[in-house]
C-alpha positions in Angstrom: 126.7 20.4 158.5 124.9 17.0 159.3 123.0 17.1 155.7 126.7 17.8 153.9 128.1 14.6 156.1 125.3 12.8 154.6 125.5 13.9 151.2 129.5 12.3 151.2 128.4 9.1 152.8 125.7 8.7 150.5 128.8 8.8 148.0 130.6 6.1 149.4 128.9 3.9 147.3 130.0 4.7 143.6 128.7 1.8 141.4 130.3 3.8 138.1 133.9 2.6 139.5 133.3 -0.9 138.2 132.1 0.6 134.7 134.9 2.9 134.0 136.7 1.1 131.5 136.1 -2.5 129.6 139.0 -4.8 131.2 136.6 -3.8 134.6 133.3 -4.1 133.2 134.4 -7.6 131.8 135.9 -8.1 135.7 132.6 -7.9 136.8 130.1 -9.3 133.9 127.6 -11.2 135.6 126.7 -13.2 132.1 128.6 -14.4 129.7 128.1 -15.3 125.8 130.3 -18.0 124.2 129.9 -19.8 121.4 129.6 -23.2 122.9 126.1 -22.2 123.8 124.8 -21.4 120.4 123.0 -24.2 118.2 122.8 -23.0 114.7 119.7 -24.1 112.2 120.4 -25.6 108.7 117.6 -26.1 106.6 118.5 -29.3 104.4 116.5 -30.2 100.9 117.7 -32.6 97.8 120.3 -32.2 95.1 123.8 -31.1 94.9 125.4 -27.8 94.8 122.0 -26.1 96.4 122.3 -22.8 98.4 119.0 -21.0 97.6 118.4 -17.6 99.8 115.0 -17.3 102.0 113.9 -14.1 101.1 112.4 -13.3 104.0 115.4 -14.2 106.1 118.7 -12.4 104.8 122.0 -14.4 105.1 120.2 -17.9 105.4 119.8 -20.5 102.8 117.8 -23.4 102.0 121.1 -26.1 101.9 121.9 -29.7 99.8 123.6 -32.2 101.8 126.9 -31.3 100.7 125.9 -27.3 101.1 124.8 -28.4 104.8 128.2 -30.2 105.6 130.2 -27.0 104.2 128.1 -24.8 106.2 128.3 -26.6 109.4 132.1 -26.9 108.9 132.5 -23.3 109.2 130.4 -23.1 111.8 132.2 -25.4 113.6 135.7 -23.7 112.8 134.3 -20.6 114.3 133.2 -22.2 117.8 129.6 -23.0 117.2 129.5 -26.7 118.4 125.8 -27.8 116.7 123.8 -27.6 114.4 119.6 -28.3 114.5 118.6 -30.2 110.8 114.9 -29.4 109.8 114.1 -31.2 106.2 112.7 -29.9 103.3 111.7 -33.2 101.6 111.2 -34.3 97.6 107.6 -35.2 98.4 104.6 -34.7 100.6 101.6 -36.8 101.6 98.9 -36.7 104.3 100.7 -38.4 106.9 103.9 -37.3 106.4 105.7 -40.5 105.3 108.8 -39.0 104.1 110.2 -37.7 108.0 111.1 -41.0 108.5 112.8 -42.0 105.1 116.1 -43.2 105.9 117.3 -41.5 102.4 115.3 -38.0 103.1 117.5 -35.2 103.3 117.8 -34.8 107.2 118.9 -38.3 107.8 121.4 -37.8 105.1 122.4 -35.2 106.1 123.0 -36.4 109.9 125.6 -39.6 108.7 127.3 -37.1 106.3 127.9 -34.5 109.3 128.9 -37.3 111.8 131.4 -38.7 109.1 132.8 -35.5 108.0 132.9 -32.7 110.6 134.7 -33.8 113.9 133.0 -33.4 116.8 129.8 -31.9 115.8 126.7 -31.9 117.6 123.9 -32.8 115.5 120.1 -32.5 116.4 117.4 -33.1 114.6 114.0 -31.5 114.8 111.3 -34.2 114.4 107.7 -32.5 113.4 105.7 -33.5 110.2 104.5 -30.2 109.3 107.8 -29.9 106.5 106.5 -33.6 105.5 102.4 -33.1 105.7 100.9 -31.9 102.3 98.7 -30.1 104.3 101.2 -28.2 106.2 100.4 -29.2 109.8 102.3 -30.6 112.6 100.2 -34.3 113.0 97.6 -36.3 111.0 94.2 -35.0 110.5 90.7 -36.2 110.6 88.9 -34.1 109.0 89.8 -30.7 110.3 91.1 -32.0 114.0 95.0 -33.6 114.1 95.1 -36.9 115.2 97.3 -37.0 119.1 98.1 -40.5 119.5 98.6 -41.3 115.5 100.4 -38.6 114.9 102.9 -39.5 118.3 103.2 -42.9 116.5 104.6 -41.6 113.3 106.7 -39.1 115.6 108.6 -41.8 117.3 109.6 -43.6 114.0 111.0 -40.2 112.5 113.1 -39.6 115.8 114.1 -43.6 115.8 115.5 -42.8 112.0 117.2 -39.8 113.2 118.7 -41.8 115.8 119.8 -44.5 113.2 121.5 -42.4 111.1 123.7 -40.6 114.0 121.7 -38.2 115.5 123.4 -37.0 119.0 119.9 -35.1 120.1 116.3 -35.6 118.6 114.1 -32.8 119.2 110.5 -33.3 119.0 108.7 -29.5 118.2 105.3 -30.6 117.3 104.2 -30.1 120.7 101.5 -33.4 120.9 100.5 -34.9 124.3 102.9 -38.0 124.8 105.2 -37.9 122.5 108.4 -37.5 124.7 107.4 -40.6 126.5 106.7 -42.3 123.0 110.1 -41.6 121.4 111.8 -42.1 124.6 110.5 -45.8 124.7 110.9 -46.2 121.2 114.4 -44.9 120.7 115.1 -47.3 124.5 114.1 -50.4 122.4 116.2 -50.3 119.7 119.3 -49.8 121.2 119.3 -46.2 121.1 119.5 -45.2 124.7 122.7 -43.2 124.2 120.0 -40.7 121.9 119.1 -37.4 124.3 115.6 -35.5 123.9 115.6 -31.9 123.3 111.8 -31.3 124.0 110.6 -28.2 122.6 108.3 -28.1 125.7 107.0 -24.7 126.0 106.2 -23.7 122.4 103.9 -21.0 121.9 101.7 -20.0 119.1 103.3 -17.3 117.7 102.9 -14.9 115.3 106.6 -15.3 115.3 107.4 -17.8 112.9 106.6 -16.2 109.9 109.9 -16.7 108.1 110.7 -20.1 109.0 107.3 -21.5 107.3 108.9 -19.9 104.2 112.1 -21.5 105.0 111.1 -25.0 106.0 107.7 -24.6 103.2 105.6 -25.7 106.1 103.2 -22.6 106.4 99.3 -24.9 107.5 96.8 -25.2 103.8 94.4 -24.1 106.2 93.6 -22.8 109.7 96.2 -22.7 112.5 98.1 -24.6 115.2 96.1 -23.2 118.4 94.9 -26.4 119.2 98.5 -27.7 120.0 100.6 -25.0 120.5 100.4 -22.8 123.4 98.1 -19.8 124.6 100.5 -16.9 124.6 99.2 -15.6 127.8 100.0 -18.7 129.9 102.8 -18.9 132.2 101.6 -21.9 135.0 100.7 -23.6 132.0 104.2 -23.6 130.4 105.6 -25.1 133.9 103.1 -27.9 133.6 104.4 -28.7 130.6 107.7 -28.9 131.0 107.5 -31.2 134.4 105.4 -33.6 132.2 107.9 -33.7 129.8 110.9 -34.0 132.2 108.4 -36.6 134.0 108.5 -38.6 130.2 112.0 -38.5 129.6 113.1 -35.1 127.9 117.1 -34.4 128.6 116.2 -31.2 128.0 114.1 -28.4 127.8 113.1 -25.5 125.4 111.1 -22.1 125.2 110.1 -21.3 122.1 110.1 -17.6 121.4 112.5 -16.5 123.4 112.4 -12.3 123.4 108.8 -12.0 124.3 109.0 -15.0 126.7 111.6 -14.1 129.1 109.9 -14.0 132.1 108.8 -17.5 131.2 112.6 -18.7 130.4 113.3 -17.5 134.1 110.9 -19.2 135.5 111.2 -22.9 133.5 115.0 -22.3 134.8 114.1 -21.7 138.3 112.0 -23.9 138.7 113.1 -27.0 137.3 117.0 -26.2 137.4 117.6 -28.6 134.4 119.2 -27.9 131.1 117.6 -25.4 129.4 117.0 -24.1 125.3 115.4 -21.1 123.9 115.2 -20.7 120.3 115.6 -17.2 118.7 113.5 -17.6 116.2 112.8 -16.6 112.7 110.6 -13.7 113.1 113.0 -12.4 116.0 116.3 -12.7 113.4 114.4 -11.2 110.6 113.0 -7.9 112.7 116.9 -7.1 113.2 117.9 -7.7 109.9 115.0 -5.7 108.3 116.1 -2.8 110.7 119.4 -3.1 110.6 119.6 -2.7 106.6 117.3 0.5 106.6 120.3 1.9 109.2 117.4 1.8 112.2 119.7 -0.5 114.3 123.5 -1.1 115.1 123.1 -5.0 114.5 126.0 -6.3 115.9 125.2 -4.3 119.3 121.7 -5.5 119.0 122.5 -9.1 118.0 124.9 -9.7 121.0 122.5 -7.5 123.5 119.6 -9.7 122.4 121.6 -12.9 123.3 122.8 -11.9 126.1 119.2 -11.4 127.5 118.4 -14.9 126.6 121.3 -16.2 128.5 120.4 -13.7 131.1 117.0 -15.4 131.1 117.8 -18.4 132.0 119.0 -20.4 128.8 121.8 -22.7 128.9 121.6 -23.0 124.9 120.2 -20.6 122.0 119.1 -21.7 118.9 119.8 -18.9 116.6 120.1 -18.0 112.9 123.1 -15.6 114.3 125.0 -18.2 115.6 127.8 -17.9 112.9 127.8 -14.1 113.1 127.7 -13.7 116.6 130.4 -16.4 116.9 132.6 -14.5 114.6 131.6 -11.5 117.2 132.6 -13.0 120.2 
């Protein structure tokens, strides 16, 4: 009798009530996905009337200035409140010159968005590795990239990017000192107003396959583990992100985000400041490859996979699915 009585008190608790049907699931989410989190990439070259497909990234498109705006205007119309600008420049030279062209196609791009989609967010990701001939993120001597050099071409990218309208600049280049550099930079001319995304905790990953077809940055030679982080560091990461918080970053970014979770969680917890994660190429490309051999239910997957990054700890995702998962929602 006494091990019955226990067996219906156990069953008191009956955590399947709250899952029976979706009005009570949704009564009892604990995280939610909206749009208004979601920043979506554009990938912005020259010409007019330019919507060339990445191969490697299905749905995605190397954009002209015009193509950008028309892109970004649906976005918008479908909730997603930003847009991230990487460049894809007419020329290339050693140091990268063109990132801080006012006429290159990302600061083009920026005062055509501001004067034609309402109430857009626009950031800008400053790196040279798009703008290097050599493909990598600073200035080289010899084989070894130049910190301080490199930090000083940096700032006047992110100072053009602020000139032409930029809401968010948002160095990914990952060199010691640059926050502080652009902050100060940006301070003196006026442009206060301009907030710092820091991609703080960027790993080296084998992750970002796609986008160096995308952006035409992949390195001539060798790779970006002097800069870019150790994959199996997690203090590291939070040392990081206080320096840069220390220099003036608004916010904060982890970069993966899938296979860094657990570091997501713990940047959030620790700092309790705004907070990015970038989905990244690799990450959108793995779901589209499975998803068109009939391996994966992608809109399931797509929203499940975001969800974990909010989940995680992210107040904003940078996606590719931004649009989709938008029109989802």
């Amino acid at each position: 009798m006494a091990v019955e009585m226990s067996a219906r008190l156990a069953l008191t608790r009956r955590p399947r009530r709250l899952r029976r049907t979706e009005a009570m699931r949704a009564l009892v989410r604990e995280t939610r996905l909206s749009p208004d989190a979601f920043i979506y990439p554009l990938f912005v070259c020259d010409g007019e009337g330019v919507r060339r497909e990445i191969a490697s990234m299905p749905g995605i498109c190397q954009l002209s200035v015009d193509e950008a705006v028309a892109e970004a205007r649906a976005a918008k119309a479908e909730g997603v409140p930003a847009v991230i600008l990487f460049g894809i420049p007419g020329r290339k030279d050693a140091t990268g010159s063109a990132a801080a062209d006012p006429d290159a196609p990302v600061q083009r791009a920026v005062r055509a968005l501001k004067r034609e989609v309402r109430d857009l967010l626009v950031v800008t990701d400053v790196c040279l590795c798009e703008y290097t001939s050599h493909g990598h993120c600073g200035i080289l001597e010899g084989e070894e990239i130049v910190n301080d050099l490199t930090v000083e071409h940096l700032a006047r990218a992110a100072v053009s990017h602020a000139a032409a309208g930029a809401d968010v600049v948002a160095p990914s280049d990952m060199m010691d000192g640059r926050v502080a550099a652009i902050r100060q930079a940006l301070d003196e001319r006026g442009l206060e107003q301009t907030a710092i995304m820091s991609y703080a905790v960027k790993y080296c990953s084998g992750f970002y396959g796609p986008f160096r077809e995308a952006a035409d940055s992949a390195p001539e030679s060798g790779d970006r583990r002097s800069h870019q982080m150790d994959p199996a560091n997690v203090e590291e990461a939070l040392r990081e992100v206080e320096i840069d918080l220390a220099e003036g970053a608004d916010i904060v970014m982890v970069k993966p985000a899938l296979p860094y979770l657990d570091v997501l969680t713990k940047v959030k917890a620790r700092f309790g400041q705004p907070t990015a994660a970038y989905q990244v190429s690799g990450e959108y490309s793995m779901l589209k490859a499975a998803a068109q051999r009939g391996w994966l239910d992608e809109p399931r997957v797509m929203l499940e996979t975001l969800t974990a990054i909010r989940r995680a700890g992210a107040d904003m995702i940078v996606t590719y699915y931004a649009r989709e998962a938008a029109r989802a929602l």
